[in-house]
RODO-2510 file (C-alpha; in nm, 4 decimals, decimal comma):
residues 261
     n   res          X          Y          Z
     1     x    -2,6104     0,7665    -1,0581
     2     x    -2,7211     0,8553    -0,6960
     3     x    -2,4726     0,8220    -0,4215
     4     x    -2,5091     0,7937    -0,0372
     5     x    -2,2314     0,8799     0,2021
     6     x    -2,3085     0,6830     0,5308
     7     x    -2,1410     0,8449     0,9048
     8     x    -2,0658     0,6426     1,1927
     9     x    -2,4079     0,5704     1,3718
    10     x    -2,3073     0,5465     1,7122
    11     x    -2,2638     0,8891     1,8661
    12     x    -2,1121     0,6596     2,2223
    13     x    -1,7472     0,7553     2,2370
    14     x    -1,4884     0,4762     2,3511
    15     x    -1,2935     0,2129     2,2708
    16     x    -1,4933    -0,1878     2,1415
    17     x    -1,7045    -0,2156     1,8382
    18     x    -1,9828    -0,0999     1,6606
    19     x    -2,3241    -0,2175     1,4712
    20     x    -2,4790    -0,0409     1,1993
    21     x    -2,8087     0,0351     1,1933
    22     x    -3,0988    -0,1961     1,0461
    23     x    -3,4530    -0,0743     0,9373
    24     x    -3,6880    -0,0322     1,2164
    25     x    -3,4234    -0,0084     1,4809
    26     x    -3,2106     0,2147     1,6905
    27     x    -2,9068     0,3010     1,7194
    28     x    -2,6115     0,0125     1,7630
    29     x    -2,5432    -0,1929     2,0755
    30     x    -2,2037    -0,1381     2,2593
    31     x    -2,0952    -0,5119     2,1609
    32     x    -2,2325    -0,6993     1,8530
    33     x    -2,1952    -1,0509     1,8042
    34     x    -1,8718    -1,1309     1,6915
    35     x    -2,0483    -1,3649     1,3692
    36     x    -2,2600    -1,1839     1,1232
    37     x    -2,4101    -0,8683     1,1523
    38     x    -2,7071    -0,8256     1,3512
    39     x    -2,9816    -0,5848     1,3908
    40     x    -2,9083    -0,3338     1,6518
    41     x    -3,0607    -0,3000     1,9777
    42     x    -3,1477     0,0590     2,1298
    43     x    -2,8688     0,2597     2,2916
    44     x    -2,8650     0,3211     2,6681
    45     x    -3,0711     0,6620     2,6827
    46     x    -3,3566     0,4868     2,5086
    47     x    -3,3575     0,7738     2,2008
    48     x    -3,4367     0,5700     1,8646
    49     x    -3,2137     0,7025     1,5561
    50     x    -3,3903     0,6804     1,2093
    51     x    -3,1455     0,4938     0,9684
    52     x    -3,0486     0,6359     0,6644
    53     x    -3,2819     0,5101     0,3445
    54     x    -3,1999     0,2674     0,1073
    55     x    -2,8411     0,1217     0,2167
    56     x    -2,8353    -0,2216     0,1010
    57     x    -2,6172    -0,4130     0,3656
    58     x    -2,5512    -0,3963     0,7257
    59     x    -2,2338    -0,4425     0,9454
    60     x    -2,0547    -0,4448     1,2885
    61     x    -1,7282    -0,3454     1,4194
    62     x    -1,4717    -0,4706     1,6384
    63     x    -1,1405    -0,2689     1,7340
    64     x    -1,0974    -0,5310     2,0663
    65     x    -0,9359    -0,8255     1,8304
    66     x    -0,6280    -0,9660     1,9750
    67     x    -0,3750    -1,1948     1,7331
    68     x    -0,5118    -1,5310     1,7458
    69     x    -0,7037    -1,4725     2,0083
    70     x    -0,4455    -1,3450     2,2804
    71     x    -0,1274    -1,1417     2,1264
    72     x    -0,1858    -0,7719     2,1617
    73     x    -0,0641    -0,4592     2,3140
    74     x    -0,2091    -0,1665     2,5444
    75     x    -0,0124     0,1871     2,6074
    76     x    -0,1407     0,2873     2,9427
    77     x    -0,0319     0,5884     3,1714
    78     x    -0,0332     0,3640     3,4964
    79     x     0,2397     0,2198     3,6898
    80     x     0,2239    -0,1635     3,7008
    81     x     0,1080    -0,1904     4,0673
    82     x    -0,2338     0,0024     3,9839
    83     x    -0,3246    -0,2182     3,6119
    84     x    -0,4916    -0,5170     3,6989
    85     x    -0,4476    -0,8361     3,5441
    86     x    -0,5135    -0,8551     3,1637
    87     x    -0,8775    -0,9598     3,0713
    88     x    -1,0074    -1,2159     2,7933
    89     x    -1,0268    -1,0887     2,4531
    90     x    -1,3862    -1,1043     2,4826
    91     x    -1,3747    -0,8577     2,8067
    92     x    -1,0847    -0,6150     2,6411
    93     x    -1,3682    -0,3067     2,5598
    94     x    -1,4333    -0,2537     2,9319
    95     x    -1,1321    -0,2672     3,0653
    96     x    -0,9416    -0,1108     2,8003
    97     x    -1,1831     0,1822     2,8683
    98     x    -1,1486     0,1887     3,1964
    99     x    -0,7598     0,2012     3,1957
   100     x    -0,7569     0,4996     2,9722
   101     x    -0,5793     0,2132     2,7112
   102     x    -0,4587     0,2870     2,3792
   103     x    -0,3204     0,0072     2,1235
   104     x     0,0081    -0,0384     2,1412
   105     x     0,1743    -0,0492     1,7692
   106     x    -0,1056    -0,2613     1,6010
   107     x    -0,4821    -0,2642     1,5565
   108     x    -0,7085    -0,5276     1,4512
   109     x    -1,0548    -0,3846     1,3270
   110     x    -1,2711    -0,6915     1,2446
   111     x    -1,5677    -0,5447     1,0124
   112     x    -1,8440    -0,8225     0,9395
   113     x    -2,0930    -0,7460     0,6255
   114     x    -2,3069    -0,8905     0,4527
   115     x    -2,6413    -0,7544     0,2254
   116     x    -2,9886    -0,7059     0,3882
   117     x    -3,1735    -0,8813     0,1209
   118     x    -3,0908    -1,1742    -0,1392
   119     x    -2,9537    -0,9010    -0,3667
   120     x    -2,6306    -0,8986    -0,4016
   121     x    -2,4205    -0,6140    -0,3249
   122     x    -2,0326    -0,5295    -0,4577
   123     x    -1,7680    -0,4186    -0,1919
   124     x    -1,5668    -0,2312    -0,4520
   125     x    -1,2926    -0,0554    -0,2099
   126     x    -1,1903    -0,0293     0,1260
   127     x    -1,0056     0,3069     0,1970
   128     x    -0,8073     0,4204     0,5083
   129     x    -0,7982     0,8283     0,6269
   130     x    -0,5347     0,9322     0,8707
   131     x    -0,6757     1,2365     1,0567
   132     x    -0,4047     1,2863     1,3314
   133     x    -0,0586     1,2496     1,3778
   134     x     0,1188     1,3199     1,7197
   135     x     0,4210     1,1722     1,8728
   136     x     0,3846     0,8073     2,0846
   137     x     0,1436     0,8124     2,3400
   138     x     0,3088     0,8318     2,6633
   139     x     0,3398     0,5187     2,9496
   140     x     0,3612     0,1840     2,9935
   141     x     0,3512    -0,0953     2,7135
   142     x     0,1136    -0,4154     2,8397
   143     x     0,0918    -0,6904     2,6547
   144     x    -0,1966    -0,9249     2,6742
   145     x     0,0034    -1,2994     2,5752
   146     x    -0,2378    -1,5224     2,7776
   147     x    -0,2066    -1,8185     2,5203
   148     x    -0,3022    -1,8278     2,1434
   149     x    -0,6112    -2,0279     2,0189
   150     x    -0,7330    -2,0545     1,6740
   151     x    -0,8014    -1,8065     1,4043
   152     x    -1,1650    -1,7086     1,1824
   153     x    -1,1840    -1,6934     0,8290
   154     x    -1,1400    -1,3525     0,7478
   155     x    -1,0426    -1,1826     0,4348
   156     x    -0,6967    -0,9949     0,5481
   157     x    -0,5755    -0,6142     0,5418
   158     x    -0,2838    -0,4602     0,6365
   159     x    -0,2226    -0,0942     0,6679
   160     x     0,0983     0,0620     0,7399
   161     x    -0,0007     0,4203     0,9243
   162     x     0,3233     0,5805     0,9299
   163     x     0,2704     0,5593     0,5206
   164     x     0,2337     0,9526     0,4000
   165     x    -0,0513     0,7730     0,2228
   166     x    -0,1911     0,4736     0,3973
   167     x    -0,3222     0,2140     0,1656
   168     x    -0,4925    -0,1330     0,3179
   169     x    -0,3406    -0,3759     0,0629
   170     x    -0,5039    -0,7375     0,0932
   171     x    -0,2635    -1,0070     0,2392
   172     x    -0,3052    -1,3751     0,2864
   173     x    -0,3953    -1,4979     0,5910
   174     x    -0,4351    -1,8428     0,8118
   175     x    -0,7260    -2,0398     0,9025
   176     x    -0,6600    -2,2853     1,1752
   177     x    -0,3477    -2,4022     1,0227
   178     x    -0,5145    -2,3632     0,6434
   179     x    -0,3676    -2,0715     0,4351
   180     x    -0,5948    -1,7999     0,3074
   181     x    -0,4760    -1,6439    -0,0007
   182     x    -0,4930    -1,2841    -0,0708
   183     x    -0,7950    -1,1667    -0,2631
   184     x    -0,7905    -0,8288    -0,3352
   185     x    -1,1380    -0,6286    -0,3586
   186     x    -1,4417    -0,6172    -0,5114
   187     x    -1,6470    -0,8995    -0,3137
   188     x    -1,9890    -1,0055    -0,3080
   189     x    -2,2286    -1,0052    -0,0653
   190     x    -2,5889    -1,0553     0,0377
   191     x    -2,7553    -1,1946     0,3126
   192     x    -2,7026    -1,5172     0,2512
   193     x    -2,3378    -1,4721     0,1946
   194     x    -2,1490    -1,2507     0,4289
   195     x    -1,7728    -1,1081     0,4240
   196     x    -1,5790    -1,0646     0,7339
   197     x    -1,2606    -0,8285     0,6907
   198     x    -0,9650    -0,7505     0,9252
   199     x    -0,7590    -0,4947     0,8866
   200     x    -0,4826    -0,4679     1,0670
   201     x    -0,3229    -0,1340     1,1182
   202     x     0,0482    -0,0542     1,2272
   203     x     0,3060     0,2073     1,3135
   204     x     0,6240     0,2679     1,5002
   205     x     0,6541     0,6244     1,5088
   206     x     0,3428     0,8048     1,5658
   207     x     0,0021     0,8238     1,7788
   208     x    -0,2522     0,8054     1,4483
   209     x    -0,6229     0,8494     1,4541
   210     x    -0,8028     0,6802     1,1459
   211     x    -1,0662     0,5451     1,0722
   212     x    -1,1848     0,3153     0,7203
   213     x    -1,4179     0,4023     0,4524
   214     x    -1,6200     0,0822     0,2602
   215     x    -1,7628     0,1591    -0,0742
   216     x    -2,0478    -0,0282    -0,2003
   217     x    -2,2431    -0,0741    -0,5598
   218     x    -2,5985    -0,2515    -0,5858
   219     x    -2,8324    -0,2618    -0,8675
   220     x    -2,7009     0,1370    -1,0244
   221     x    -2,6097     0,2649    -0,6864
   222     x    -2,3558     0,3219    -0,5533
   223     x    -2,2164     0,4866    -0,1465
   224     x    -1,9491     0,4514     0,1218
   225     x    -2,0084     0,3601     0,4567
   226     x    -1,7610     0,5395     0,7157
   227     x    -1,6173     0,2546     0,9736
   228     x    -1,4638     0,3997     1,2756
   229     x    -1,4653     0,3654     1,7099
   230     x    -1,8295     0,4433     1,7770
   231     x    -1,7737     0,7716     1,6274
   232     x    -1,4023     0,8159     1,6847
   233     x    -1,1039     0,7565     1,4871
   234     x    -0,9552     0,4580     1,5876
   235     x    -0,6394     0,5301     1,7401
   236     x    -0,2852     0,3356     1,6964
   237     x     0,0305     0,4167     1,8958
   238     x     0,3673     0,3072     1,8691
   239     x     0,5644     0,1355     2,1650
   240     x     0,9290     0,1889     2,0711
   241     x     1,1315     0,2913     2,3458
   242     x     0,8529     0,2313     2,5974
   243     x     0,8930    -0,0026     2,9518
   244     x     0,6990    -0,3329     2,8397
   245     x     0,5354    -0,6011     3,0514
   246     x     0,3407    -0,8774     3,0788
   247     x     0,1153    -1,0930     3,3510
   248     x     0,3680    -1,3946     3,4622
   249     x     0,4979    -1,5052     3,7909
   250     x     0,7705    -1,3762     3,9599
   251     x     0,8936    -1,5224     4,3314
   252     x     0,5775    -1,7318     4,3471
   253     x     0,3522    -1,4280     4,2672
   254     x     0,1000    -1,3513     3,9526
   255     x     0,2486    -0,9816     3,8407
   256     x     0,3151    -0,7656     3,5711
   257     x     0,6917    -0,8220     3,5315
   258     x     0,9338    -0,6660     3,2892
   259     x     0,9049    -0,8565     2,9375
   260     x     1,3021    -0,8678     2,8815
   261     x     1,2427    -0,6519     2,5172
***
């Protein structure tokens, strides 16, 4: 039975999210919608990839999810006085980039997919490989509370990093107020009927780079796509121990002010 190991596609390094590649197309666009999967756009420098043959679905990536739409955390190496204010989730790639950020204890990796044709195809597993382990990135804690808003429907993952084996075990979850019960792999998909996973990813003790690999079985085939930062590891630190703030008022000012923890 032939098998077909899939890379990251996007060689653009950074923190946001990532598209895979679609027949006919370049490589992936710096910020997919946040839906289905699309077809990708050309990168910046114009040079077309070829995609690799025969892979039956398509996906994007997002590493800038925030809890329900606002509860996150950012390690930076700044003092307060030179972070600006926090951004909406939907602006967190840029400035997270620009600030040198790093998540703080948690990250959510939203991974849409769904088949390119009415054919179905099997999500069978969904693994997670720890490349690096270092001690806690150093700095500042920021965290991004603006205000919570509603949830997606999202099939659930969690992943505990500092695990000597980290395994992303399916958990329930909440849809606007409506529980979501766990359902553990294999799912179907095609392109009528997409999947959208989260996995969140956590630690306390280490800086860990990782990154997700999705296996996949259509019609006697079978391959794993590699999911990762736009050809990074994603990369998780904890916070423990570190100053934390957030963006509140203090003596009639907007400021980052201590958050009490």
């Amino acid at each position: 039975m032939p098998r077909t190991t899939v890379p990251s596609h996007s060689p653009t390094p950074g923190v946001g999210s990532t598209t895979s590649p679609a027949p006919g197309t370049g490589s992936p666009s710096a910020r997919p919608a946040r839906s289905s999967p699309a077809p990708d756009t050309s990168p910046a420098g114009g040079k077309a990839t070829k995609p690799a043959a025969g892979i039956p679905l398509a996906w994007t990536v997002d590493s800038q999810i925030w809890a329900l739409g606002c509860s996150h955390d950012y390690v930076i190496d700044k003092p307060p006085a030179q972070v600006p204010p926090p951004p909406a989730e939907q602006d967190a790639g840029p400035w997270a980039t620009a600030q040198g950020a790093v998540h703080g204890r948690e990250t959510d990796v939203e991974i849409s997919v769904q088949g390119r044709t009415s054919t179905a195809v099997v999500l069978t597993a969904l693994r997670v490989r720890v490349v690096g382990r270092a001690a806690p990135t150093p700095g500042t804690a920021y965290a991004m509370d603006q205000g919570c808003g509603g949830s997606l429907s999202r099939r659930y993952f969690a992943v505990d990093l500092d695990k000597d084996r980290p395994v992303a075990h399916s958990v329930a979850g909440n849809d606007a107020g409506t529980p979501i019960p766990a359902v553990s792999l294999p799912y179907r998909v095609s392109s009528t009927d997409p999947e959208v996973l989260l996995v969140t990813a956590r630690t306390e003790s280490c800086a860990c780079d990782w990154y997700l690999e999705l296996d996949w079985s259509s019609q006697g085939r079978t391959g794993t796509v590699r999911i990762d930062d736009r050809g990074r590891p994603f990369r998780t630190s904890g916070i423990k121990g570190l100053p934390r703030y957030w963006y509140g008022s203090e003596d009639g000012e907007r400021r980052w002010v201590p958050t009490g923890d």
